[in-house]
C-alpha positions as CSV (number, residue, x, y, z in Angstrom):
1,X,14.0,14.8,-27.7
2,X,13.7,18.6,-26.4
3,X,11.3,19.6,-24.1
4,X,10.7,23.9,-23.2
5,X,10.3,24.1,-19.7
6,X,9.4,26.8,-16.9
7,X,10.4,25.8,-13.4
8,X,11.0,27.5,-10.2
9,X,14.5,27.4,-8.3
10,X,15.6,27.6,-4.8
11,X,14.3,31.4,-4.2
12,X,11.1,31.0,-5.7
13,X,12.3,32.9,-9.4
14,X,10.6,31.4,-12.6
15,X,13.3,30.1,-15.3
16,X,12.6,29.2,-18.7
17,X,14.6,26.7,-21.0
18,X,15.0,23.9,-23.1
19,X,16.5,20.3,-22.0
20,X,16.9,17.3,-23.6
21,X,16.0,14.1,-22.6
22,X,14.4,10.5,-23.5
23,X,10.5,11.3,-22.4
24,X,8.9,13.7,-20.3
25,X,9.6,11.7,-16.9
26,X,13.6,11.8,-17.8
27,X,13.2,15.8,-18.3
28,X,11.5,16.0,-14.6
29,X,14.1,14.1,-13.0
30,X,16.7,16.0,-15.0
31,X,15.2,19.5,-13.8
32,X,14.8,18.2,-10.0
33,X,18.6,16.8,-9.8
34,X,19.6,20.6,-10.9
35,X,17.5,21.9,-7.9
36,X,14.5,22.8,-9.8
37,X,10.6,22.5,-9.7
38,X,8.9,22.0,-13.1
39,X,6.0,24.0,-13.7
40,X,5.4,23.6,-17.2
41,X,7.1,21.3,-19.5
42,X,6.4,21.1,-23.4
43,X,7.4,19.2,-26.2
44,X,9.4,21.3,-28.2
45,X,8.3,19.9,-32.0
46,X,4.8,19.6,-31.0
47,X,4.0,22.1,-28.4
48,X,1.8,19.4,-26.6
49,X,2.4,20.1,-22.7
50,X,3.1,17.0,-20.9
51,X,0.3,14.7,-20.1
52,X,-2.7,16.2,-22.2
53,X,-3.2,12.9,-23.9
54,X,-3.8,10.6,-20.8
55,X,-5.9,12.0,-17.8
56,X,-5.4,8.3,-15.9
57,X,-5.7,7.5,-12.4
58,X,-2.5,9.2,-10.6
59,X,0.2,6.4,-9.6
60,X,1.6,6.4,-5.9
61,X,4.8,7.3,-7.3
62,X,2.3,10.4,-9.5
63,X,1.2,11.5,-6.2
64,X,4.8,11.2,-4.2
65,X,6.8,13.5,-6.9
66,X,3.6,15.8,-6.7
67,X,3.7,16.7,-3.1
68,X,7.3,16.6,-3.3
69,X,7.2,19.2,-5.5
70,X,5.1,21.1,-3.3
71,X,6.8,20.3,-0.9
72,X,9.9,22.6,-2.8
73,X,8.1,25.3,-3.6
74,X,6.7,25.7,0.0
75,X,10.2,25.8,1.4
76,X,11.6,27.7,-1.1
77,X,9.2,30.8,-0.1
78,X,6.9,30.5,-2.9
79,X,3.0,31.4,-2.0
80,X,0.5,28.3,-1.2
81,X,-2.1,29.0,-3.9
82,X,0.9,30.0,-6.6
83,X,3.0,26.5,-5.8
84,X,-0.5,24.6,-6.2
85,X,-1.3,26.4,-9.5
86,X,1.8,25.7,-10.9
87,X,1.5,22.3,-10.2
88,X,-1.8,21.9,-11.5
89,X,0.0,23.6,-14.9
90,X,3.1,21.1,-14.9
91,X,0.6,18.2,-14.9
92,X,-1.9,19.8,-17.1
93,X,-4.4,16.7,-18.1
94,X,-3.3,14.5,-15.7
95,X,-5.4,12.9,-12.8
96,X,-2.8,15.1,-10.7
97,X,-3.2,18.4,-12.8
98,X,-6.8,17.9,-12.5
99,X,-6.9,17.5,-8.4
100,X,-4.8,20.4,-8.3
101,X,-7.2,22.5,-10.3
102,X,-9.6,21.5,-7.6
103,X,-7.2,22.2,-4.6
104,X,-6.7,26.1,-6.0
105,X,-10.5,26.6,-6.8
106,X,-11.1,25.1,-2.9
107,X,-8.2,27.4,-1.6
108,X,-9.9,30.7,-3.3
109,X,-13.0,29.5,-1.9
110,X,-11.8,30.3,1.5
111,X,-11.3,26.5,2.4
112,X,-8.2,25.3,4.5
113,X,-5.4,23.3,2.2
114,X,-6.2,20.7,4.4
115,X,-9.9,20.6,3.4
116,X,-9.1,21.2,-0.4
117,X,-6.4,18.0,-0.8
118,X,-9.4,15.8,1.0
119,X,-12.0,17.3,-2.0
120,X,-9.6,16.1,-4.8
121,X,-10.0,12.9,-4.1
122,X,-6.7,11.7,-4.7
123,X,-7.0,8.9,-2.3
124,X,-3.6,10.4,-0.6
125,X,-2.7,8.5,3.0
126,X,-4.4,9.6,5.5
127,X,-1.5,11.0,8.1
128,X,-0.7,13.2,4.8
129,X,-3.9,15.4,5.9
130,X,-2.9,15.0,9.3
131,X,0.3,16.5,8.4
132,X,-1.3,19.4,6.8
133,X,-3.6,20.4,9.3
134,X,-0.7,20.5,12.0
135,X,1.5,22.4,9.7
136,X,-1.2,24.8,9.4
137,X,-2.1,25.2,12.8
138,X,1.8,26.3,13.3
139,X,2.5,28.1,10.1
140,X,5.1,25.1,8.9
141,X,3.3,23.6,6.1
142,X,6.5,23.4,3.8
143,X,8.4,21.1,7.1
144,X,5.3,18.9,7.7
145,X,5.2,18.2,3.9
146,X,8.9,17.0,3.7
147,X,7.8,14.5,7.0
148,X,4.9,13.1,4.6
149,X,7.5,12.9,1.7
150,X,9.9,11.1,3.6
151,X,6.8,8.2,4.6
152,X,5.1,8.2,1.2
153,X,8.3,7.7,-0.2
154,X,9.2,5.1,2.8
155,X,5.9,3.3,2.0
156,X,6.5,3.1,-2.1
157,X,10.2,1.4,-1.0
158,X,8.3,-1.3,1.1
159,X,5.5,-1.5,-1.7
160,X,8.2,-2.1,-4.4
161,X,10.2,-4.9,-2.1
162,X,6.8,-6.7,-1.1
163,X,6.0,-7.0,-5.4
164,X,8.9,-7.8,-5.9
165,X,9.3,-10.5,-3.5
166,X,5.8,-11.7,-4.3
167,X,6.7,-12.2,-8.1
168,X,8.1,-15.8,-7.7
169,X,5.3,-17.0,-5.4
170,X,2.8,-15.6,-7.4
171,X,3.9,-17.3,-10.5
172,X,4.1,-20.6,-8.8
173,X,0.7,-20.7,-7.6
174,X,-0.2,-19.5,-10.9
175,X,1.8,-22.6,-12.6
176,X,1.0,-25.1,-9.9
177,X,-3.4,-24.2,-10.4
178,X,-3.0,-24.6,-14.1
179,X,-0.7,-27.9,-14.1
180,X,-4.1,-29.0,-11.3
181,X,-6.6,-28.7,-14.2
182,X,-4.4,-29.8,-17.3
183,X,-4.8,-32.9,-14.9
184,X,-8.5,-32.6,-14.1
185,X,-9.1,-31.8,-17.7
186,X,-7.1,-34.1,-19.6
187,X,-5.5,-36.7,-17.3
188,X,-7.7,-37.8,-15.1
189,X,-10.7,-38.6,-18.0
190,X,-8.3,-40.6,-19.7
191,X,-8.0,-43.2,-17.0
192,X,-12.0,-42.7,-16.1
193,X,-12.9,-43.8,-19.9
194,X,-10.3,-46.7,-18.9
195,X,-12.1,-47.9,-16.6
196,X,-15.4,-48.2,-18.3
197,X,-17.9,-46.9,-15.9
198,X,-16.4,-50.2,-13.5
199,X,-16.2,-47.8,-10.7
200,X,-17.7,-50.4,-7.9
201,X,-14.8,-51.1,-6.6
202,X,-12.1,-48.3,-6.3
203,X,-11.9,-46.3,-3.0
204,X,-13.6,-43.5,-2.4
205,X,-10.9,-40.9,-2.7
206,X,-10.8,-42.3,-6.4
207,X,-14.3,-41.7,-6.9
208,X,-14.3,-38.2,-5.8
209,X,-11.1,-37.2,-7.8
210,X,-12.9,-39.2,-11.0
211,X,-16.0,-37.4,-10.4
212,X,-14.2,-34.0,-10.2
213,X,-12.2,-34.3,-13.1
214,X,-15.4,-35.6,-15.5
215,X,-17.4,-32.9,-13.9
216,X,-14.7,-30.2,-15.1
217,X,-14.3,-31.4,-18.4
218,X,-17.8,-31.9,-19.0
219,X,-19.0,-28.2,-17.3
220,X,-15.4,-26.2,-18.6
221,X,-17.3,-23.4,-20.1
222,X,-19.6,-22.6,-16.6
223,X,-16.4,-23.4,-14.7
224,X,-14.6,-20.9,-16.1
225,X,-17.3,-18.5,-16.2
226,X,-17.9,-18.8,-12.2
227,X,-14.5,-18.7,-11.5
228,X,-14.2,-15.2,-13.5
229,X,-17.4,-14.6,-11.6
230,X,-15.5,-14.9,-8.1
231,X,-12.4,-13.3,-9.3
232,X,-14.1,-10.7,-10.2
233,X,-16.4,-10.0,-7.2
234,X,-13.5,-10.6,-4.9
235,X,-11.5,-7.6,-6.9
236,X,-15.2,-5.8,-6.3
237,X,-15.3,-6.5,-3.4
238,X,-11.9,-5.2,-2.1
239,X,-12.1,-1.8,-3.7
240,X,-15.2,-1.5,-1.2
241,X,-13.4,0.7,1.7
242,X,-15.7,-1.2,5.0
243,X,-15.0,-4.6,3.2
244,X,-11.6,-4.5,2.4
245,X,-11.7,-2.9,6.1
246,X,-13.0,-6.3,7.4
247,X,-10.4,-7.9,5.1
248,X,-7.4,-6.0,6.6
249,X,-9.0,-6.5,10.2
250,X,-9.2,-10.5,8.8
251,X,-5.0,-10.3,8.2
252,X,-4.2,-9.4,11.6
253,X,-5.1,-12.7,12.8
254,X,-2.6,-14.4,10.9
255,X,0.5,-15.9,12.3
256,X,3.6,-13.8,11.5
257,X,1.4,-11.2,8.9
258,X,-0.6,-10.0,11.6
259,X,1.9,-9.3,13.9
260,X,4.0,-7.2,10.7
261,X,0.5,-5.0,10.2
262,X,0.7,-3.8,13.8
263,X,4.5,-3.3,14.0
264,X,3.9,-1.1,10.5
265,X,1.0,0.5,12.4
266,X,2.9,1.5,15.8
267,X,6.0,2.7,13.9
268,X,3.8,4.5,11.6
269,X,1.4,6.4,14.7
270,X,4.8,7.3,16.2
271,X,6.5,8.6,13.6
272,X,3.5,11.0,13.1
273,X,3.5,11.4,16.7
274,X,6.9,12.5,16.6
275,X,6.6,14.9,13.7
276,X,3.7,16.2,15.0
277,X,5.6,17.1,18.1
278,X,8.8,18.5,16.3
279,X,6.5,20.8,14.5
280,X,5.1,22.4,18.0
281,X,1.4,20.5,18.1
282,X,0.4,20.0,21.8
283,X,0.4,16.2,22.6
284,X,-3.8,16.3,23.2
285,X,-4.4,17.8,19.3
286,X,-1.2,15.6,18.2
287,X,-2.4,12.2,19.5
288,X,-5.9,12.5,18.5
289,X,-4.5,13.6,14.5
290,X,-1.7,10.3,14.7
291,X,-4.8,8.5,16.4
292,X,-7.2,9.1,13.3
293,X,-4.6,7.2,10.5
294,X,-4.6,3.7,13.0
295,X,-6.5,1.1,11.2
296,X,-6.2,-1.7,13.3
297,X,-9.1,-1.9,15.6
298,X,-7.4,-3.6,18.5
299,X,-4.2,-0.8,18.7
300,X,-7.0,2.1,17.8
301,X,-9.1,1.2,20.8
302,X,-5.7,0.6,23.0
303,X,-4.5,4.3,22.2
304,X,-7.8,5.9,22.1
305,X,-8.2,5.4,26.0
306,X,-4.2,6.2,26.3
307,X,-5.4,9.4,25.5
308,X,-8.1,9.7,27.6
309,X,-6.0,8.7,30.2
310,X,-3.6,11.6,29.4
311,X,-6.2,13.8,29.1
312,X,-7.1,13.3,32.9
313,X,-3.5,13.9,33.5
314,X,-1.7,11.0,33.5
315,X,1.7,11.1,32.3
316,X,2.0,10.1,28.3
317,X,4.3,6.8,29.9
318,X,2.4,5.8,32.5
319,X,-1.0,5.7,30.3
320,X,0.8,3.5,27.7
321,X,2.0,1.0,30.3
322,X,-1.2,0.7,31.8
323,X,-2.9,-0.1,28.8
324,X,0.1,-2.0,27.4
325,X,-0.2,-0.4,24.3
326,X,3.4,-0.7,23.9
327,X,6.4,-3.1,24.8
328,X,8.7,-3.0,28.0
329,X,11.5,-1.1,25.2
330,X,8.9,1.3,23.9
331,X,7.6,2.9,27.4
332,X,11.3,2.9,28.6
333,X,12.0,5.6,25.6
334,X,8.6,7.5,25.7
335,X,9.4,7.5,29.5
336,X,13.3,9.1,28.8
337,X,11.9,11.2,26.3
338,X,9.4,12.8,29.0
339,X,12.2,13.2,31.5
340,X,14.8,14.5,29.0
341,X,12.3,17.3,27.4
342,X,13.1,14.9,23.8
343,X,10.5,13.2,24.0
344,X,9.6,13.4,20.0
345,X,13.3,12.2,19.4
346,X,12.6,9.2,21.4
347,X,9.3,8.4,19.5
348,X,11.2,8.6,16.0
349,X,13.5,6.0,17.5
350,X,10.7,4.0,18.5
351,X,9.1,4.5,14.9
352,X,12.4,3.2,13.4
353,X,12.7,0.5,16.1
354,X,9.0,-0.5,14.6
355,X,9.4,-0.1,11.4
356,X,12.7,-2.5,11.3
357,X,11.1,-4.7,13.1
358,X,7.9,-4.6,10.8
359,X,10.3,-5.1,8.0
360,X,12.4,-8.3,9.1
361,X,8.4,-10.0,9.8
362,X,7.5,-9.3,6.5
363,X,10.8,-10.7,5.0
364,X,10.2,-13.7,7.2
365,X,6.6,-13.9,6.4
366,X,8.0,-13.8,2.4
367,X,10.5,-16.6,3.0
368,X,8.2,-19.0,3.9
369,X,5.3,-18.2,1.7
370,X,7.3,-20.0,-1.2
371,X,7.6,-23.5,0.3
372,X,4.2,-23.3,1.6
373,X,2.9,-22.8,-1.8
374,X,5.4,-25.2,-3.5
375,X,3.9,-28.4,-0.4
376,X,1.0,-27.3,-0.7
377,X,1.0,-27.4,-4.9
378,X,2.6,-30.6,-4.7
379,X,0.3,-32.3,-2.3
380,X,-3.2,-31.6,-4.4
381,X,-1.1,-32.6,-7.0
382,X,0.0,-35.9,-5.1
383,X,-3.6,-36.2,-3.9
384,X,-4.9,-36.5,-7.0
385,X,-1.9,-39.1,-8.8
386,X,-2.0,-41.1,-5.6
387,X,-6.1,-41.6,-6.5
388,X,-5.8,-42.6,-10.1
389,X,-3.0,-45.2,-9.4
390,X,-5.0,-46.4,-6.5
391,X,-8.0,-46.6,-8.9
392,X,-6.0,-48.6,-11.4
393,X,-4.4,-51.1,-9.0
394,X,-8.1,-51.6,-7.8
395,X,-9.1,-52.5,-11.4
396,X,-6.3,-54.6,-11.8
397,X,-7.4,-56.6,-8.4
398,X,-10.8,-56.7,-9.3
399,X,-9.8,-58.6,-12.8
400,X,-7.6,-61.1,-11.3
């Protein structure tokens, strides 16, 4: 298939062209791997531009290759309010295209670029704005978008390992819920209509897993329905941003998972501390910007009075000991990098230290959700055999 294209290279200059390729996402990556940013890519037998006949909600990856395009532009000298109009053209009728309509019509409004990408609505990560504001307060917007790049980019790496890890669990819990009702639907009714109603004399745990299984079988339909109901709310209930707040705040509590979150959190606040640093924000402006994208309550309220404390003049080390906001490795490199003059070196190497770290917990934390699923499958499953032969032997007692 041939796609025209215009795209800007390297110096900012405008080229026009035809490529071939196997869809419209093939011809972007093609452009981008010869050192160019699309601006406008059309199908060549039907003069449709790319992406007019779906306007969907913009993917993480949608959102990634569109500031990473910016991102090109920027540094190759082209103006803010051209780069986001010719983005807004490349991905004419697209969620994207649409929220960088918005972005130009905020920028020629008088509003800061900062402002505008908040207005699209986008749902971008939050130290993305941070990064913006700081690389317009010193004139390097183009560097500080190449640091959010590099994290969204980071972040859609760790997103892809976690679904992909999750697949196997996920369809064994799936498997091992459905095998539980074939057996409160069809199993476990066969043996109560065996019994007769005789159910004086069986133990309890019989009579419960008896009751359950009739119960199901005689109320499928509302079962079903309620359970659609609750699947449904829970979904609901998630996409609300102060419960699924609560429900992040609920995760950290967990053994293992928890203590991942706030290793992906500090690596996270010091890697935007660092490149807030590198891109010459005083510490005051760039600890309260890497402060604002903490969502764990507990680290928030642990570096929120670090910063007080360095904003009555304690040294940046000496505040995060005394509120132990980091461990005995962590101070020791804030505490070099203070002394050296390096000091947003050091925090990168503390992000990274973090961030690994974070990973190898979540790996662990994905080894061991399998067999806990797999016991814990087997023992409602087990639970439920052991009650119906218990019920029969009883019978079988009760006769002779």
């Amino acid at each position: 298939m041939d796609f025209q294209y215009q795209a800007a290279n390297a110096e900012g200059h405008v080229l026009t062209g035809q490529i071939s390729a196997a869809n419209d996402r093939e011809a972007m990556r093609l452009l981008q791997q010869q050192n160019l940013v699309p601006i406008s890519i059309t199908n060549a037998a039907t003069n449709q531009p790319l992406g007019r006949a779906h306007n969907k909600k913009a993917s993480n990856q949608d959102k990634t290759l569109a500031i990473q395009e910016l991102t090109t532009l920027l540094n190759a000298g082209v103006p803010l309010a051209e780069s986001v109009d010719s983005i807004s053209i490349a991905h004419a009728g697209t969620a994207i295209g649409t929220a960088f309509a918005n972005a130009l019509s905020a920028l020629r409004r008088g509003e800061r670029f900062s402002e505008a990408l908040r207005l699209t609505e986008l749902d971008l990560p939050t130290y993305l704005y941070q990064l913006v504001a700081a690389g317009e307060l010193t004139g390097k917007l183009g560097l500080s978008l190449q640091t959010a790049v590099a994290q969204m980019e980071y972040e859609d790496r760790m997103r892809q390992e976690m679904r992909n890890a999750l697949t196997y669990p996920a369809i064994l819990v799936v498997a091992g819920i459905s095998a539980i009702l074939l057996v409160f639907i069809v199993v476990v009714p066969k043996f109560a209509s065996l019994l007769k109603g005789n159910t004086a004399n069986i133990p309890l745990l019989s009579k419960w897993v008896i009751g359950t299984g009739m119960f199901v079988q005689a109320n499928l339909l509302w079962v079903g329905l309620i359970s659609l109901a609750l699947v449904m709310g829970t979904v609901a209930a998630l996409r609300n941003p102060v419960m699924r707040s609560r429900a992040f705040e609920g995760l950290v509590s967990v053994p293992i998972l928890g203590r991942w979150i706030v290793e992906t959190e500090m690596g996270r606040w010091a890697s935007m501390l660092s490149a807030l640093l590198e891109n010459r924000v005083p510490i005051i402006t760039a600890m309260e910007l890497a402060l604002s994208g903490v969502k764990v309550s507990t680290l928030r309220n642990s570096l929120q009075q670090v910063l007080r404390d360095v904003r009555g003049g304690a040294r940046f080390a000496d505040a995060l000991a005394t509120n132990r906001a980091l461990g005995a490795t962590g101070i020791n490199l804030v505490r070099v990098g203070e002394r050296s003059g390096a000091l947003a070196p050091m925090l990168r190497a503390l992000s990274t230290l973090h961030e690994n770290a974070g990973r190898d917990r979540m790996k662990r934390f994905l080894l061991l959700l399998e067999p806990i699923a797999i016991i814990l499958i087997g023992i409602v499953i087990g639970v439920i055999m052991v009650a119906i032969m218990l019920a029969v032997t009883s019978m079988n007692d009760s006769v002779s």
